[in-house]
N, C-alpha and C positions, 0 to 999 in steps of 0.2 A: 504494500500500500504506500502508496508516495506520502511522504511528510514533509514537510516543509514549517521552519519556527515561528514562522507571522502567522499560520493557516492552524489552527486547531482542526479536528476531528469531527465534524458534525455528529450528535449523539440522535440514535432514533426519535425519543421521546421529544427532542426540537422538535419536530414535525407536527406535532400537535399542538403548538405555541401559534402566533397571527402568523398564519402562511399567505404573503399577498396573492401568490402568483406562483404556480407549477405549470413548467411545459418542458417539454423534452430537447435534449441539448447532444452535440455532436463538439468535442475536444477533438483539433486538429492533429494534436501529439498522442493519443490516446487512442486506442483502440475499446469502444466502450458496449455495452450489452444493458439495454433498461437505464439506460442514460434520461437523469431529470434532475432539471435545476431547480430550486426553492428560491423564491422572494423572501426575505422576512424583512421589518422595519427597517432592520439596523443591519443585515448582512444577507448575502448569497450562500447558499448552501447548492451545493455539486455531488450528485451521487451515481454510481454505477458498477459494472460488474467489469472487468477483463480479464483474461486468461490466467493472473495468476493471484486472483482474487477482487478484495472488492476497493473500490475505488471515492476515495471522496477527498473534498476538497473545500474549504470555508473562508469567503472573504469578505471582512468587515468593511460596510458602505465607509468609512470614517477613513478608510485607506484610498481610495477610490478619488480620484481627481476630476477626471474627465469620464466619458461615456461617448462611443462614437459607434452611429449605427449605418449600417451599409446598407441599405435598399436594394433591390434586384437580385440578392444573392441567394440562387437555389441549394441548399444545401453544403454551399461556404460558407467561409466567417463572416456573419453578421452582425456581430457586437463586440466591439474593443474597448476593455478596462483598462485606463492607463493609470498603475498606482501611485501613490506618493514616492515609492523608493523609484521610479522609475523605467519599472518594468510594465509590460502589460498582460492582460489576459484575451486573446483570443477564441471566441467558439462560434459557434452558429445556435441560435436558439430560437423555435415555434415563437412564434407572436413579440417579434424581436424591436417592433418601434413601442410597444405597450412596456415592455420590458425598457427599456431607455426614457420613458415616462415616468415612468413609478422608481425606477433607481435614482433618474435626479432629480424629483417630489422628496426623495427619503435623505440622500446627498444635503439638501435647504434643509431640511426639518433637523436633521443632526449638526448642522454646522450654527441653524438659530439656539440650539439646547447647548451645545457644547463653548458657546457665546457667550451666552448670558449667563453660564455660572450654573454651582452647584446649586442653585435654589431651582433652577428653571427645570431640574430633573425631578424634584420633590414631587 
């Protein structure tokens, strides 16, 4: 299972917490089987099967700089996360301009909370 130290482990029971948005998603690096990405307020959660087990991958909105969505693209990458360390994440994901809507809806809404101070989380 790929790890990586900024990306925690998505745990099952997240799944049952505010899930915006679930559609199925295609990793250009990855070979994936039941591949599906989760929306939640504050973060993307990535999950799937490959050959030598299961695959997941978690990346908090608060990392996230940019958001760039590709139109016309049949099953290439359609959505590029460019993070703050200045890397990005490329995939292709179902209903990919709603998806770039609700990420930077959540993007404003963390950056007004994380703003205004510990009271504004209260």
């Amino acid at each position: 299972m790929p790890k990586n130290s900024e990306h925690a482990t998505p745990d099952v029971a997240s799944l049952q917490e505010d899930v915006m948005l679930a559609s199925r998603f295609r990793d250009p690096e990855h070979r994936l089987l039941f591949a599906r990405a989760y929306l939640f307020p504050n973060r993307i959660e990535f999950s799937g099967i490959t050959l030598s087990g299961v695959y997941r991958k978690m990346l908090l909105l608060e990392n996230v700089e940019q958001v760039e969505w590709r139109t016309g693209q049949i099953r290439a990458v359609n959505l590029i996360l460019s993070l703050r360390d200045g890397s990005t994440y490329k995939f292709w994901v179902s209903t990919a301009g709603l998806w770039k809507y609700l990420i930077d809806a959540n993007m404003r809404t963390l950056s007004r909370q994380l703003t205004a101070g510990p009271m504004a989380l209260a």
